[in-house]
C-alpha positions as CSV (number, residue, x, y, z in Angstrom):
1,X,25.1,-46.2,-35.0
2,X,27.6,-44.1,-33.3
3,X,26.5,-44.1,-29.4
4,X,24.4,-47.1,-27.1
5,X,23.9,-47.7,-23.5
6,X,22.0,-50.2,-21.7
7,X,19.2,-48.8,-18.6
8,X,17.0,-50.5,-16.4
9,X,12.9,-49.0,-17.1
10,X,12.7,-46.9,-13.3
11,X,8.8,-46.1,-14.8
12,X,6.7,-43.3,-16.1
13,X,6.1,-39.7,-15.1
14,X,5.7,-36.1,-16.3
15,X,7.4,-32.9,-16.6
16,X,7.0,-29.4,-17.5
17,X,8.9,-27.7,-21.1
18,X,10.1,-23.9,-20.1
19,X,7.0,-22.6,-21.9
20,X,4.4,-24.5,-19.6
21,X,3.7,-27.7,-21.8
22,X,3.0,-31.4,-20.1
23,X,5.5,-33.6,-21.1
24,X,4.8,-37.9,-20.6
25,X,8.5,-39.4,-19.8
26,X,9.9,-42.7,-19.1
27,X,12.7,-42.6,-16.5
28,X,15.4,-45.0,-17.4
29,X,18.7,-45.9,-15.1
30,X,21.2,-46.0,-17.7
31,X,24.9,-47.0,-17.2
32,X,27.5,-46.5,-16.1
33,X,28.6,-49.8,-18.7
34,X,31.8,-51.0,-19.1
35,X,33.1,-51.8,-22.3
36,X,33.9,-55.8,-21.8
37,X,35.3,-56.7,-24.8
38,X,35.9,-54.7,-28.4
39,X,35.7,-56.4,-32.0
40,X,37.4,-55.0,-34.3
41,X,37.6,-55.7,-38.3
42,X,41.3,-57.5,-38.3
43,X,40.3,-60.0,-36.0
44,X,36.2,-60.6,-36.0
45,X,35.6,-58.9,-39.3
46,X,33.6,-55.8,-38.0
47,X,34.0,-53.4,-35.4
48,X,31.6,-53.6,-32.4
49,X,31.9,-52.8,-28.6
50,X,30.3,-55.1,-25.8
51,X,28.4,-53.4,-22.9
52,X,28.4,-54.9,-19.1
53,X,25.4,-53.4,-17.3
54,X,24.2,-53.6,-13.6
55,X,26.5,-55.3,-10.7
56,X,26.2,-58.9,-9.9
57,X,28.1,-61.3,-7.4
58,X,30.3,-63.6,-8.3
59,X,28.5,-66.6,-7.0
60,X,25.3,-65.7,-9.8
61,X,27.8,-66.7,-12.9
62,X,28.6,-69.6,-14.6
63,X,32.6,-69.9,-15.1
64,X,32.5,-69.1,-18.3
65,X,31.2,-65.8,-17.6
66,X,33.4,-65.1,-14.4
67,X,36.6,-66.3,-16.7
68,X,34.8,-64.0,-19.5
69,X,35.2,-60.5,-17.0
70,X,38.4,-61.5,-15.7
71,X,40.2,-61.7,-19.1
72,X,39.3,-58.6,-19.5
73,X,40.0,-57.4,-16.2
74,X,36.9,-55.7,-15.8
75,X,33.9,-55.6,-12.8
76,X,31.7,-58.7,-13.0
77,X,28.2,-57.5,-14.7
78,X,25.0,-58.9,-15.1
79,X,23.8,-58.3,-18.3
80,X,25.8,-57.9,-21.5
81,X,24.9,-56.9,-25.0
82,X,27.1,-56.3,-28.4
83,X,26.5,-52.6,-30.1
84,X,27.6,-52.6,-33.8
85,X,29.1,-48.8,-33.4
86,X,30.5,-47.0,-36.1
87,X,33.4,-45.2,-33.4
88,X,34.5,-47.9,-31.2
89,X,37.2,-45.6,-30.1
90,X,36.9,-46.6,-26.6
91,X,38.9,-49.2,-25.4
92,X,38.2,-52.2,-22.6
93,X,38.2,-51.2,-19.2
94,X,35.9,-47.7,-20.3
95,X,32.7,-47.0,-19.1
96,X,30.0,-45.4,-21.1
97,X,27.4,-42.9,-19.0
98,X,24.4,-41.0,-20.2
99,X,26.7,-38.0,-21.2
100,X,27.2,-39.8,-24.3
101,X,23.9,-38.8,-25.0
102,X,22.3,-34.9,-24.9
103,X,19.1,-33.9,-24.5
104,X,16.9,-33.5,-28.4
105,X,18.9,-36.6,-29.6
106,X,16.6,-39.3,-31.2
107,X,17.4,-42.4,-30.0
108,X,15.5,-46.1,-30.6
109,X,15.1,-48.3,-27.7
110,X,14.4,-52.0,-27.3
111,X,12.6,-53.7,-25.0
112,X,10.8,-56.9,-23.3
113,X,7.2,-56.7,-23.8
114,X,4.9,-57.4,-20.6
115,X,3.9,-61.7,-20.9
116,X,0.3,-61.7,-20.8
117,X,0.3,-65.5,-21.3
118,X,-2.3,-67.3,-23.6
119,X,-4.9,-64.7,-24.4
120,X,-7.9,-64.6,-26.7
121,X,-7.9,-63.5,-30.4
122,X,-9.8,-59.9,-28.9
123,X,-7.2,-59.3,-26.5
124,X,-4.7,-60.4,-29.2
125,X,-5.6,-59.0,-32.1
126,X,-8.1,-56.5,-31.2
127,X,-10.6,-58.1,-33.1
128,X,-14.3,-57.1,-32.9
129,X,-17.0,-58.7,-30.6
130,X,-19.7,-60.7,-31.9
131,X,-23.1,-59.9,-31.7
132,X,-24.3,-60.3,-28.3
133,X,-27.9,-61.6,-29.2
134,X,-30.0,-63.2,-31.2
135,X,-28.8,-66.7,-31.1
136,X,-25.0,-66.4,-31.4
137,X,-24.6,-68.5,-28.3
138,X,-21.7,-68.3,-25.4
139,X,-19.2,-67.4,-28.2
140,X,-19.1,-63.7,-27.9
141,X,-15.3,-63.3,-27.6
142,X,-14.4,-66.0,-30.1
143,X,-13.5,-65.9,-33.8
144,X,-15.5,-65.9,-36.6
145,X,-15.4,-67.2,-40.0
146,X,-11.8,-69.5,-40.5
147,X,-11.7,-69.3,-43.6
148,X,-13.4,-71.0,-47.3
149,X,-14.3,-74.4,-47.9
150,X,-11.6,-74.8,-50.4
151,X,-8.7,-75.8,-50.0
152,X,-10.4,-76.8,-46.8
153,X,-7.5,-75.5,-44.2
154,X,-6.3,-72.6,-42.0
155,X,-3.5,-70.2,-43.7
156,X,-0.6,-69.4,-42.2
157,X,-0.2,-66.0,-39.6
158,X,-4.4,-66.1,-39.2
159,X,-4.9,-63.9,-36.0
160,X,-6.0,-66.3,-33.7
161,X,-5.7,-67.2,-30.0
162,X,-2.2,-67.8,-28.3
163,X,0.4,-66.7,-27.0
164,X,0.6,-62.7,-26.4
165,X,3.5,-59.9,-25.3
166,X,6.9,-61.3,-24.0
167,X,8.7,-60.3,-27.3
168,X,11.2,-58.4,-27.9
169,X,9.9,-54.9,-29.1
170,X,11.7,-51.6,-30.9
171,X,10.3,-48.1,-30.5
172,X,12.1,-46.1,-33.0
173,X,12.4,-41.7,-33.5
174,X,12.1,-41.1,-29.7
175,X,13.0,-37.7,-28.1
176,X,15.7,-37.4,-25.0
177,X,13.9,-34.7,-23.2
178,X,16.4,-34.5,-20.2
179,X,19.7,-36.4,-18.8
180,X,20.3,-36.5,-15.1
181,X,24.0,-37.3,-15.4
182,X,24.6,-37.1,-11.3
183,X,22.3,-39.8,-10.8
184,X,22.9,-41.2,-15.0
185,X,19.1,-41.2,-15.4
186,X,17.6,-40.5,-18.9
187,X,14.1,-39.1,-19.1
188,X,12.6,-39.7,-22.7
189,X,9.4,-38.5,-24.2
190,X,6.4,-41.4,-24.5
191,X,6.4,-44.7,-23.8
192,X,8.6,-47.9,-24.2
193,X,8.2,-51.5,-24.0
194,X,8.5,-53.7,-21.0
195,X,7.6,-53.4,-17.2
196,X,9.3,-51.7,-14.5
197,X,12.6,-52.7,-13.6
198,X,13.3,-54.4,-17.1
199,X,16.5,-53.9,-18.9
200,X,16.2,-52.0,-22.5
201,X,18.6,-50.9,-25.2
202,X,19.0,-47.3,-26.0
203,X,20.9,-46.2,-29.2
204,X,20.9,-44.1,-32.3
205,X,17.7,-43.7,-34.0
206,X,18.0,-45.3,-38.0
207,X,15.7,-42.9,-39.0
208,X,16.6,-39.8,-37.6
């Protein structure tokens, strides 16, 4: 991984290629992030840079983090995350903006799903429907068989009903369609996890 940033999800919309063609983005706010604190091999054992994102006042952190920013002598932040990079050659104090990225880069980025709380196996799972007639009673939207007599229990990771979304979810081999860098917006093609206003995680795609 040689670039990351963190954004906040602005939502979805479309824009036009030069040739005509519809294209389905997601907007993201990303940056600017200040570099908070930098690992490096001699002293943690591997090199990694740690990213402050979106202001905060002082009276929302805990001491530790307010004593955390002020080591470093940095603006207060509200969200930090660690990026394993294989060029840390910035330093504390930088900021990273969506000029680190161009547009046609593949990029992953990891998100919050939306909660949907407890939810049946159909919503779940996307299991089928029984049959609707002919006896089956008011079970329509439950589960079927659970399983054999022997050895008389439910295995493991069966798709049943419970909890659903609320996890944290990685979209990998997406497509930067366009950076905005006046107003450090990233527009990327398709869809990514979580609702508006959520923070994600945008960095190099592994499979590129």
């Amino acid at each position: 991984m040689k670039k990351a940033i963190i954004g906040k999800k602005i939502g979805m919309t479309q824009i036009f290629d030069e040739i005509g063609n519809v294209i389905p983005v997601t907007v993201i706010e990303a940056g600017p992030c200040v570099v908070a604190q930098k690992k490096t091999v001699e002293k943690d054992g591997y090199e990694a840079l740690q990213l402050g994102f979106a202001e905060v006042k002082e009276k929302h952190l805990t001491k530790a983090e307010k004593g955390h920013f002020d080591a470093a002598n940095v603006p207060m932040k509200k969200h930090l995350k660690e990026f394993r990079l294989d060029d840390c050659s910035a330093n504390v104090g930088d900021f990273i903006t969506v000029d680190t990225f161009a547009a046609g880069d593949k990029v992953d980025v990891t998100g919050m799903t939306k909660g949907r709380g407890y939810t049946g196996a159909i919503k779940r799972w996307n299991l089928h429907k029984l049959q609707a007639t002919h006896g089956v009673g008011p079970i329509h939207r439950q589960s079927g068989s659970m399983g054999v007599i022997d050895p008389a229990r439910i295995f493991k990771n069966k798709k049943m009903a419970g909890q659903y979304g609320n996890e944290q979810v990685t979209i990998q081999n997406l497509t930067i369609v366009k950076i905005d860098s006046e107003k450090n917006l990233i527009a990327i093609k398709g869809a990514i996890p979580g609702a508006k206003n959520g923070i994600v995680f945008i960095r190099d795609s592994v499979k590129a």
